[in-house]
C-alpha positions as CSV (number, residue, x, y, z in Angstrom):
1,X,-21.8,-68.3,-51.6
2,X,-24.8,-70.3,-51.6
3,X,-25.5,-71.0,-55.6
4,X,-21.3,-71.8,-54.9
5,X,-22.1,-74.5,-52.3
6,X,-25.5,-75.5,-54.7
7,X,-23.5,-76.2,-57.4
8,X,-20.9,-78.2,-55.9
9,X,-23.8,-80.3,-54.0
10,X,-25.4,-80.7,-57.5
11,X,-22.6,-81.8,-58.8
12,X,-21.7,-84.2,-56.3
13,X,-25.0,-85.6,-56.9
14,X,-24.5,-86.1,-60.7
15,X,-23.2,-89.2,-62.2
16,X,-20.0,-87.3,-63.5
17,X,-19.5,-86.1,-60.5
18,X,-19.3,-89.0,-59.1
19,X,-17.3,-90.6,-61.8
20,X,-14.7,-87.8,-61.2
21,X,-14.6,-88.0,-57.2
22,X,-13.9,-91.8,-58.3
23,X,-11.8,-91.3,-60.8
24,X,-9.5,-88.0,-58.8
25,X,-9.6,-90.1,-55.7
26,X,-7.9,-93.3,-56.9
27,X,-5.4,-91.4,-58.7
28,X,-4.2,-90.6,-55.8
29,X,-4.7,-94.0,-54.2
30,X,-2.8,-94.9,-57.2
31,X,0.5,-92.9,-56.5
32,X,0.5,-93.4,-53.2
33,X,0.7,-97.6,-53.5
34,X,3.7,-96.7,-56.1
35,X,5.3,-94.6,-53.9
36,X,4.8,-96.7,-50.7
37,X,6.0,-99.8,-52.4
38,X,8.9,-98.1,-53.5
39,X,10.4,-97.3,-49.8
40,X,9.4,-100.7,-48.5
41,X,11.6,-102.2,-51.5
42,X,14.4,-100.2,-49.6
43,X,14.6,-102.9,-47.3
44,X,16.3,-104.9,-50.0
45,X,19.5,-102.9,-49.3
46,X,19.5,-103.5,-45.7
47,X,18.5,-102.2,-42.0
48,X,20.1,-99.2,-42.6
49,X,18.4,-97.9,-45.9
50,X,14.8,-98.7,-44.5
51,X,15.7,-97.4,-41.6
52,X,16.8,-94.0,-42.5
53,X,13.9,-93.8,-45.0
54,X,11.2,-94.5,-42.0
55,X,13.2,-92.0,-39.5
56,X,12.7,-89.5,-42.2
57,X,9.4,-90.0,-42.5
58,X,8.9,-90.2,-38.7
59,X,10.9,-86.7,-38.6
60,X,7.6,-84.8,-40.2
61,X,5.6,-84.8,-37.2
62,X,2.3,-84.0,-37.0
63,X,2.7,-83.5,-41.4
64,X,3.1,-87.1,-41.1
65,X,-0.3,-87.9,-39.3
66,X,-2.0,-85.4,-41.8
67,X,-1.0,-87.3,-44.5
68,X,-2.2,-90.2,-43.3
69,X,-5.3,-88.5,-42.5
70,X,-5.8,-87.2,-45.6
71,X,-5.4,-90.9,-47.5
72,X,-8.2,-92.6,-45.6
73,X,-10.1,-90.2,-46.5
74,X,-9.5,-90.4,-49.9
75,X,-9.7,-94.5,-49.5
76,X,-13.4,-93.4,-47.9
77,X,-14.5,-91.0,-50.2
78,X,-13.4,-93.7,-53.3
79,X,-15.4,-96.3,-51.9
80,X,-18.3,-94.4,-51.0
81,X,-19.1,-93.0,-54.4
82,X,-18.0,-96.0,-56.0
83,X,-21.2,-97.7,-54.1
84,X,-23.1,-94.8,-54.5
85,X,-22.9,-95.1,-58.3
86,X,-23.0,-98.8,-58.6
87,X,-26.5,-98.8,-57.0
88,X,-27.6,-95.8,-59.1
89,X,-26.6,-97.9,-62.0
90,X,-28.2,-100.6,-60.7
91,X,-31.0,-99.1,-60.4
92,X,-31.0,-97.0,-64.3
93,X,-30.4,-100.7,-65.4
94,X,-33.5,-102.0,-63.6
95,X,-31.5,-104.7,-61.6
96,X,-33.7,-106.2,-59.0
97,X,-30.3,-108.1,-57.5
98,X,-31.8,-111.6,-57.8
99,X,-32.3,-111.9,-61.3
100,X,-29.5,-114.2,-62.8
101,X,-27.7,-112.7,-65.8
102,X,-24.9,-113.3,-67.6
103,X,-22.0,-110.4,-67.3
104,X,-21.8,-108.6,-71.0
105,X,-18.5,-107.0,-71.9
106,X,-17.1,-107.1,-68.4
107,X,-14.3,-108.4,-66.3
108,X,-14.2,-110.0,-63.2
109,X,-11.7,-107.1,-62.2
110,X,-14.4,-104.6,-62.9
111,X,-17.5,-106.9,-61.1
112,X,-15.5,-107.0,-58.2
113,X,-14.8,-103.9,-57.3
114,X,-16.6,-103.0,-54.4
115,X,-15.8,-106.0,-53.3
116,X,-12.9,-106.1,-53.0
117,X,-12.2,-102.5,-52.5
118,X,-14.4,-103.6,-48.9
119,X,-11.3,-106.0,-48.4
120,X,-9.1,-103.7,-49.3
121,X,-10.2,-101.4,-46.3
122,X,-10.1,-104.5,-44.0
123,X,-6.4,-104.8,-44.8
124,X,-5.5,-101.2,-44.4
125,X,-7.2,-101.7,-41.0
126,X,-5.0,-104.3,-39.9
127,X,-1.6,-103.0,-41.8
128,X,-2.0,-99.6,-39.7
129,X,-2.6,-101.7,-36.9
130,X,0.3,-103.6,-37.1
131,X,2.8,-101.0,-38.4
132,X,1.7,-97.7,-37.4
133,X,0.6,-98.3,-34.1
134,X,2.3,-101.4,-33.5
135,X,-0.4,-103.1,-32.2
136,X,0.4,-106.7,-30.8
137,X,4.1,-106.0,-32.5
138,X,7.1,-106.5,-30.2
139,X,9.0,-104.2,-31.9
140,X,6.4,-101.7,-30.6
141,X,6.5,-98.8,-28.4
142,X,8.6,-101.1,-25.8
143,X,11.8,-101.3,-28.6
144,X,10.8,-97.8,-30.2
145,X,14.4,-96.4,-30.3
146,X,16.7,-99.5,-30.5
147,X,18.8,-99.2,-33.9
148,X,21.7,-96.7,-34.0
149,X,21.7,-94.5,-37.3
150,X,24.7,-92.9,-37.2
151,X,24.5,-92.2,-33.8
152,X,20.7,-91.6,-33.1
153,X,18.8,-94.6,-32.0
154,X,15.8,-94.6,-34.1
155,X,12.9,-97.3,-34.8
156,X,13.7,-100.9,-36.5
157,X,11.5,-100.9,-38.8
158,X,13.5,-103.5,-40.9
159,X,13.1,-105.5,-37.6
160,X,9.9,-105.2,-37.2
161,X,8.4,-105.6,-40.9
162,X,10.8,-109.4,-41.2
163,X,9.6,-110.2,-37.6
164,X,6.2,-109.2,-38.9
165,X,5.9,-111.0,-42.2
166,X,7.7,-114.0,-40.3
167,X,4.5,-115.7,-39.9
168,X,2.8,-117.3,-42.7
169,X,-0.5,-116.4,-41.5
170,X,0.5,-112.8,-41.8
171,X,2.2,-113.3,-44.9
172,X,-0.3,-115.0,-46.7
173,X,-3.4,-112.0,-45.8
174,X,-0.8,-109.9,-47.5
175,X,-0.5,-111.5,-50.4
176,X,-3.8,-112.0,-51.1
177,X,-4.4,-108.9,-50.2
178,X,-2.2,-107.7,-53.1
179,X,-3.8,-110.1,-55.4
180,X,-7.5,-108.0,-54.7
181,X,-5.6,-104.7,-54.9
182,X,-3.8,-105.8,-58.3
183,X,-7.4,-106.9,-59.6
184,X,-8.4,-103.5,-58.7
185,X,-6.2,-101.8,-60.1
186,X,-6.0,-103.0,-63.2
187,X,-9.5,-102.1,-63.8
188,X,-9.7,-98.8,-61.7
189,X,-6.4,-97.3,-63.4
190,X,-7.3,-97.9,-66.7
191,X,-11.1,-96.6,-65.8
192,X,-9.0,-93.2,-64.5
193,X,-8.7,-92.2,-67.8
194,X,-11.9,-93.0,-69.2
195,X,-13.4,-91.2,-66.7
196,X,-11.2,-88.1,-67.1
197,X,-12.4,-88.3,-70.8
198,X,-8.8,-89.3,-72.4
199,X,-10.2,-92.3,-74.3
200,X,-11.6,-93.6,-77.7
201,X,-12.2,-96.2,-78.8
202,X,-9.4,-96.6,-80.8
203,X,-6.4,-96.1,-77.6
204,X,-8.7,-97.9,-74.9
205,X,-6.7,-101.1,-75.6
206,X,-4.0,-99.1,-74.8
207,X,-4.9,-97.7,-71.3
208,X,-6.7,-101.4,-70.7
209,X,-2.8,-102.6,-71.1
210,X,-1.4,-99.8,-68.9
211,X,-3.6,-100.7,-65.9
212,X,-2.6,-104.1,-66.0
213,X,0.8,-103.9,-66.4
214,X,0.7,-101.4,-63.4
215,X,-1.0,-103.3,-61.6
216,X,1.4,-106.8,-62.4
217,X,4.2,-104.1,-61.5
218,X,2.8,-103.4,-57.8
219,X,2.1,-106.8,-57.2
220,X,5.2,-108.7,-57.8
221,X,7.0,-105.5,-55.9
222,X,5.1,-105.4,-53.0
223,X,5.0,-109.5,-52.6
224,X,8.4,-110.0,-53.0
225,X,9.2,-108.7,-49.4
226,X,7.1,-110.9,-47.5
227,X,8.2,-113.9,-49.8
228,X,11.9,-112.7,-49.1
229,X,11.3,-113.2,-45.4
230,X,9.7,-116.2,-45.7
231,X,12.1,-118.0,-47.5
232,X,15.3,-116.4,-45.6
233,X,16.6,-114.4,-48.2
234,X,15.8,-111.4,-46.1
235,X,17.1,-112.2,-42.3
């Protein structure tokens, strides 16, 4: 059991370690932001439609809260590594940090990463905040069970994301909080398969293309709700 737990340390250690923990990790994060931008575009067909899809997801209990777990903890362990193997490169490289060089055969997407993947975390901060434990929201704990699904008075969450995304203040830390996360992605999902090993030279023009247009895909989907409210297309 302990040459079991020595390897796995040693290859936590390792570079491609690392570069899978990285790479496994925001896979995940990956399908997850599809997936969640998928039910919030459910609010498109009305109160009803979002609000059946978030009573479903209420109706898993404690499953519910472990999942939740279980994704900023996968947002933690992405960003840690990710640091952890920046400053190891940094170091192979023999960056001091102050020198001044001019990026080679990069993109701002990929020089920005940590960066805004720090961001990132700020926002995920503030969404749970605001729609998971309603934090400051009036259409909080006090109005938990105020819209009638077929009989059963469940939560409004369509009330509460267009009351939410009614200020422009709010709005606009969303969108540029997509903006980062579109950045990101279109470097890290393309990266995935690199790291995994599934590119050449010859099809890595290909997976650079995928990443981007996933990442164009995510951001006009998830910005279009906020922008909805905003301009009163969504009441």
């Amino acid at each position: 059991m302990s040459a079991l737990y020595s390897s796995i340390f040693a290859f936590l250690r390792s570079s491609l370690g690392r570069k899978m923990i990285i790479a496994v990790t925001g896979l995940g994060l990956a399908f997850f932001v599809l997936g969640h931008m998928a039910g919030n575009l459910l609010i498109f067909l009305g109160p009803e439609a979002l609000n059946a899809y978030g009573h479903k997801l209420k109706s898993m209990g404690p499953l519910l809260w472990v999942a939740r777990i279980g994704l900023l903890v996968m947002v933690g362990l992405h960003i840690y590594f990710t640091i952890k193997l920046t400053q190891e490169n940094r170091v192979a490289r023999g960056d001091s940090g102050y020198a001044v060089k001019k990026p080679r055969r990069s993109t701002l997407a990929s020089r920005t990463m940590i960066v805004s993947g720090l961001i990132l975390l700020a926002f995920i901060v503030f969404h749970v905040l605001q729609f998971t434990v309603h934090a400051g929201n009036e259409y909080g704990t006090a109005a938990y069970a105020n819209y009638d699904l077929a009989g059963t008075k469940v939560h409004d969450v369509y009330a509460m994301v267009v009351h939410g995304f009614s200020s422009w203040l709010v709005s606009g830390f969303y969108i540029l909080s997509m903006a980062l996360l579109c950045l990101h992605l279109s470097h890290g999902v393309s990266s995935v398969f690199q790291s995994l090993g599934l590119t050449t030279q010859r099809t890595w023009p290909l997976f650079k293309a995928v990443g981007i247009g996933y990442a164009m895909l995510i951001f006009v989907g998830n910005i279009s709700i906020p922008l909805s409210v905003l301009f009163g297309i969504v009441k």
